[in-house]
N, C-alpha and C positions, 0 to 999 in steps of 0.2 A: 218440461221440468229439467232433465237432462240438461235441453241446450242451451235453459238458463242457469245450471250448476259450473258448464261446464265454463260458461261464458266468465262467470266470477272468478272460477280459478284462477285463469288466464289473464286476467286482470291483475287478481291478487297476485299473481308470480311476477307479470311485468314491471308493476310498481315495484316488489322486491330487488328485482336485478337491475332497474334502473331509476333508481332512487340517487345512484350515488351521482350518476350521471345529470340528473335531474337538477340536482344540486350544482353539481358544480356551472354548469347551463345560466341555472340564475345569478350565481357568482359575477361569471362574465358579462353578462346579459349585464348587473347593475355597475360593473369596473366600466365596463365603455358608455352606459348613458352616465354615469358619474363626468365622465371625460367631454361630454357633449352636455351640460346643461340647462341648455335653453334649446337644445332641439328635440320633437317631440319624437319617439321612438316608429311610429306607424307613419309619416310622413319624410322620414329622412332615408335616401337610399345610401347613403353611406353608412350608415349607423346597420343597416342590416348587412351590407357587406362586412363588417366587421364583424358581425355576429357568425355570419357564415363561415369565415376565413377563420377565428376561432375555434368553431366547430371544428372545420378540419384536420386544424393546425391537434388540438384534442386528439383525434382518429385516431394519429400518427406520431403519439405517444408525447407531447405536451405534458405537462404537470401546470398545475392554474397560477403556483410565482412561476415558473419560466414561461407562459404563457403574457400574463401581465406585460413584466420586463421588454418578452419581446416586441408586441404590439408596440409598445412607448418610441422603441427603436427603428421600426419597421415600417413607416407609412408609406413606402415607395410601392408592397405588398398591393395596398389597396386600388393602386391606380393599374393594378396587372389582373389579367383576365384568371378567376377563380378555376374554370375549367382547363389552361394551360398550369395553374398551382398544381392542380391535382395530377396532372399529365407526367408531371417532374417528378412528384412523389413517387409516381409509378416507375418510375426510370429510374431514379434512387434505390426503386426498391432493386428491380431487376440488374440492380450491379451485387446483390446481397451483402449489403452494407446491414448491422444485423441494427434493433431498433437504439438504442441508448447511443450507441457511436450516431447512427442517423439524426438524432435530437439534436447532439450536441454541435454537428458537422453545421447544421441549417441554423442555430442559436449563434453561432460563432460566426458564421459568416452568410446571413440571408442568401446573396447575391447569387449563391447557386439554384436557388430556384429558378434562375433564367432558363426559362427552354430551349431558346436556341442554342443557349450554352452546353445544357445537355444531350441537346441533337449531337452536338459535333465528337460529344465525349463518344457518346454511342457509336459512332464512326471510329473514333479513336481506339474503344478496348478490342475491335476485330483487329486492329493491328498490332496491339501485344499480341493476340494470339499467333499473328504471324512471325512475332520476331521469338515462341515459345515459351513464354512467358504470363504464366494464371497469374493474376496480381489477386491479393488476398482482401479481403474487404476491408480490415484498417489503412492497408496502402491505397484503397480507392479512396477512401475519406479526405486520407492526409493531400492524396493529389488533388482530387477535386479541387478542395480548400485555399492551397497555393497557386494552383493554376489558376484561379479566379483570382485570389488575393493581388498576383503579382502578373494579371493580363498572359498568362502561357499559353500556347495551342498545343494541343497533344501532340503534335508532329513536336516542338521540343521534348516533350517527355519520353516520345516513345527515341528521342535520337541518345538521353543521356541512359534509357534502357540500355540502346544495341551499344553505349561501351562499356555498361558495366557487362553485360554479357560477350560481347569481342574480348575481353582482359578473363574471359574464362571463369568468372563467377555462379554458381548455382542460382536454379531459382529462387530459393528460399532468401540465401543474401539480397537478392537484386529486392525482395519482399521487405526487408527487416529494413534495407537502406530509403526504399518507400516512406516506410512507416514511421523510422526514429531523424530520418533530416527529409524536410519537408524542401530545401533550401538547395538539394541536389539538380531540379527544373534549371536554375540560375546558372551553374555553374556551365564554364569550358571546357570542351572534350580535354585538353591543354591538360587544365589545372587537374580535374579525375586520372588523368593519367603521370601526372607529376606527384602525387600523394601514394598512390601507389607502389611507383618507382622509387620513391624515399623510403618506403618501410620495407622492399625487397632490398635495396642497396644497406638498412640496416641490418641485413641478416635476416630477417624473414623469409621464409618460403612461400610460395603462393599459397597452398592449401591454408598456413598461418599466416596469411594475408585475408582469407576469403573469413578465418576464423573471425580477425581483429573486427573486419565492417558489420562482418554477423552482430558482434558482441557490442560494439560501438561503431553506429553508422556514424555520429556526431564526429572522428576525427576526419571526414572528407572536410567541415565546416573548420580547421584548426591552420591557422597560417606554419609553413617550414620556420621562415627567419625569425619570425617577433613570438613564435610560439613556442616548438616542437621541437627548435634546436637549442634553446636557453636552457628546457626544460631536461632531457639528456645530459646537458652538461651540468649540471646541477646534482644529477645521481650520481655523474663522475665525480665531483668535486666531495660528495661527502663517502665516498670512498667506493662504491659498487661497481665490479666490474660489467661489461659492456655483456657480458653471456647472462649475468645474472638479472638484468635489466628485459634484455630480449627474452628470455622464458617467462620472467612474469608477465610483459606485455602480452604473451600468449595466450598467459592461463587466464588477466583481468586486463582486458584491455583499457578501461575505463579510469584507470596511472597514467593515462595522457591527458585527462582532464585536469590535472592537479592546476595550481597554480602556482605562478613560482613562488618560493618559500614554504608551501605548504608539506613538504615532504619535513624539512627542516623544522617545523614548527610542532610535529609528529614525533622527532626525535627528542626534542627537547621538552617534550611533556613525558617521555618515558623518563628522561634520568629523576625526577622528582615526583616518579607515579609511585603511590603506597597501597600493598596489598598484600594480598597472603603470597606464601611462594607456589605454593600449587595453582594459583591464577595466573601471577607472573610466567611461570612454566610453561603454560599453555600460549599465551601470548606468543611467547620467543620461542614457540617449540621449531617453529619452521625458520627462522633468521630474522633480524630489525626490519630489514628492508619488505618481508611479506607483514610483518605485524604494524610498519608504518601505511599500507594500502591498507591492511584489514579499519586501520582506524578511519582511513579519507574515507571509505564505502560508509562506514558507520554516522559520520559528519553528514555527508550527502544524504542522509537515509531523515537525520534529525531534520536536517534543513530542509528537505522537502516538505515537511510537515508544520513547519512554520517557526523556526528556529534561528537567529544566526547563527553565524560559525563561531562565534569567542562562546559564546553559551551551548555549543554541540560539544566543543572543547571542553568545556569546565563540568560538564556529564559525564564525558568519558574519563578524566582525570578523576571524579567523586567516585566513579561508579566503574571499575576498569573489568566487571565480570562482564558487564554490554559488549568489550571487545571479541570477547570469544562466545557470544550467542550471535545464534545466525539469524539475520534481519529479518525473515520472515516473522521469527517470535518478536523480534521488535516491533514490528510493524504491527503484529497483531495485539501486542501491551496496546500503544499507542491509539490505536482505533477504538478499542472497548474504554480506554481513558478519556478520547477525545466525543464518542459516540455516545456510547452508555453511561459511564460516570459523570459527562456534562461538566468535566474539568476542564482549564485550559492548556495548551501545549505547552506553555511558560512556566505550571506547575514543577515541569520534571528538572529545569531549574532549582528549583530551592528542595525537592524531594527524588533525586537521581535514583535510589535505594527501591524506587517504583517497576524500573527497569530489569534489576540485580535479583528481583525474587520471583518467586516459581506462581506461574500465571495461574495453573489449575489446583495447585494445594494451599495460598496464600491470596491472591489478589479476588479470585471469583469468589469463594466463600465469604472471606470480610466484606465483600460487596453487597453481598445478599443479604447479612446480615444487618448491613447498615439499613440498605434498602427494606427491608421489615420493617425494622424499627420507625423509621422518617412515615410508613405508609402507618402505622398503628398509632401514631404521633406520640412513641416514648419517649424521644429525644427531644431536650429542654433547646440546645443548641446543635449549632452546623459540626458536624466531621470533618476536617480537614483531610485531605490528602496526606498530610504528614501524621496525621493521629489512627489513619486506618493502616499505613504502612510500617512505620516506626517503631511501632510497638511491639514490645515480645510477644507472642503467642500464648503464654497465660498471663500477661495483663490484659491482652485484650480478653480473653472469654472470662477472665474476671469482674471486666467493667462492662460488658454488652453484651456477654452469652447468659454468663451463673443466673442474672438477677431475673432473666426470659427460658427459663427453660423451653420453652416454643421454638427459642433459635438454637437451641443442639443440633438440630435436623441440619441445617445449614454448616454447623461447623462440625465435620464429619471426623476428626481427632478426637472426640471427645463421646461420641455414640456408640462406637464398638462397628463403624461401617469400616476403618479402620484400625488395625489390631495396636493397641498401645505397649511399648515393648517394657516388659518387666528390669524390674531394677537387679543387677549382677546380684549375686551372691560375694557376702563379703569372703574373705582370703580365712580370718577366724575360724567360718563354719566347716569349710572345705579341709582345713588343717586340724580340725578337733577329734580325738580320739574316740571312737565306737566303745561305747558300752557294752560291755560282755555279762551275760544272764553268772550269777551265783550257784553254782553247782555245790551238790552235797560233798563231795570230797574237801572243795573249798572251803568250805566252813566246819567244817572237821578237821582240817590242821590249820586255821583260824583258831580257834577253841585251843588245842593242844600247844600251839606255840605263844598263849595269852597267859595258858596254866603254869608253862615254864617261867615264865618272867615271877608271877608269883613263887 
């Protein structure tokens, strides 16, 4: 009896924990016989090597659409021996590439699952270690990737290592230059050494040289003539001396990505920008020329998210508190907008004012709020983006809190979780003379000075 209680649990647990597993198993299992229609699943050996190859690809942190996708793309896979797949995995792993970067390194570019290929890498990282150099597990990814992409043998990687390490770089740069230009394999000792030379003969010092590549590995990828010297001359020309240029390039190096005009296009959204003065103030607290970077970062920040620039532009001109919040909070507007609210990035277009207001006392409660409501199906129609933002603070808990007292809890102004600040006392009350008690004397010559008039 025992050993058959104990036998059911064991069961019962198994099915619990891999149920999910289970599932997805049958998923794939009918996406590849969907793909083979007329072959019967127990007489085709190929059809089980994809099932296999699946499986694995699963192990090693797959998701069943990237899983999909790939297979569609990937038949070269099948004709490669499964036990040499798995062999690579394991040598992927032993570079401690952690798993998400690994998913994506192998989605992007299969071809690194060549073993041979990886034998050689494996040859190859004992030789960083000779030239001193730990490469960090994003910079294993990003070389793998291009060394395959662009046919490289690690003997060129490890030779544009020994110059970024001869020109006296730390290891951490020689990591970040890995990591952010993937495109450094390519280059000539020549050219790494002619880019550097250019930003020491601009006054830079090496140590604010070792800064720039740290903070921006991307200007080794920027041409001197058609680039880097238009663009200089252009700070000159709208007035910035050459000292004031080179300290910013220090503190953000990422003012050499600009394009030409773009600084100019900066300036000239400030003369027609409208806003309070204490916003304004802040902007130009540090001078035009730091407040025209704080805006490119900001532009960059939009467009990364799916934005162009004329519409990054017309955000920050609607919306000019974005310039003085620091991108993280934008970045984190943006994701709960783009993630959880299931708006589109093009919203902040026609509602910039999304940006401008305070993410934990205004955006997350109206959210909740809404979200209530949509789940208990109060609401007759959609919310806009503009109708949850827009609105004053007691119109809205007059149109979607008052009528739900349910959703007080959610709008915490109004509960007492937040203290509500009492209204001044008028200037009247404060100025009005105290009333003094009647004493008997009082009214004892009261009395006697009523009798004289009589």
């Amino acid at each position: 009896m025992a050993i058959e209680l104990l036998t059911r649990r064991n069961l019962h647990n198994l099915s619990l924990h891999s149920h999910k597993q289970i599932q997805n198993l049958i998923k794939t299992q009918s996406f590849l016989f969907s793909a083979n229609p007329n072959s019967h699943p127990e007489n085709n050996s190929q059809y089980r090597k994809q099932v296999s190859l699946a499986n694995l690809l699963q192990r090693y942190g797959f998701s069943q659409p990237q899983l999909h996708s790939f297979l569609k793309r990937s038949h070269f896979l099948l004709n490669s021996n499964l036990h040499d797949i798995e062999k690579s995995f394991g040598m992927l792993l032993s570079f401690k590439i952690p798993q998400k970067p690994l998913v994506s390194l192998i989605y992007d570019c299969p071809a690194v699952l060549d073993y041979e290929f990886l034998k050689k890498w494996e040859v190859g990282v004992s030789k960083f270690g000779n030239l001193g150099v730990l490469l960090s597990p994003l910079a294993h990814r990003n070389v793998l990737e291009s060394s395959k992409k662009f046919q490289v043998d690690p003997d060129e990687v490890c030779r544009a290592v020994n110059v970024l390490k001869g020109l006296g770089f730390c290891n951490g740069t020689v990591n970040r230059v890995l990591e952010g230009f993937s495109r450094l394999v390519l280059m000539k000792d020549s050219e790494i050494y002619r880019k550097v030379d250019y930003l020491v003969k601009f006054g830079i010092r090496r140590e604010g040289v070792d800064r720039v590549l740290n903070l921006f590995p991307g200007i080794l990828g920027l041409g001197i003539e058609d680039r880097l010297n238009p663009l200089l001359d252009e700070f000159r020309d709208l007035g910035f001396c050459k000292n004031m240029v080179r300290n910013e390039i220090i503190r953000e190096p990422k003012i050499l990505s600009m394009e030409l005009g773009e600084l100019s296009r900066c300036l000239e959204m400030f003369r027609t920008l409208k806003c309070r003065e204490p916003i304004k103030y802040k902007i130009f607290s540090e001078g035009v020329f730091r407040a025209g970077i704080e805006v490119k970062l900001r532009v960059d920040c939009l467009c990364n998210h799916g934005l162009i620039r004329r519409e990054a532009f017309k955000v920050l001109w609607k919306e000019p508190r974005v310039i003085v919040y620091d991108i993280k909070d934008i970045e984190k507007k943006i994701e709960f907008l783009v993630s959880r609210m299931r708006f589109d990035i093009g919203c902040l277009v026609e509602v910039p004012e999304y940006l401008g207001v305070n993410f934990e006392k205004q955006i997350v409660p109206r959210y909740n709020v809404i979200e209530y409501l949509n789940s208990k199906g109060a609401l007759d129609c959609e919310v806009r983006l503009k109708d949850m933002i827009k609105l004053s603070r007691l119109r809205f808990f007059n149109l979607f809190v008052k009528p739900y007292p349910e959703c007080e809890r959610f709008f915490t102004r109004f509960t007492g979780d937040v203290p509500v600040r009492k209204q001044t006392v008028g200037l009247w009350k404060l100025f009005k003379p105290q009333k003094q008690p009647n004493t008997e004397d009082d009214s004892k010559a009261m009395r006697s000075f009523m009798e004289s008039l009589v």
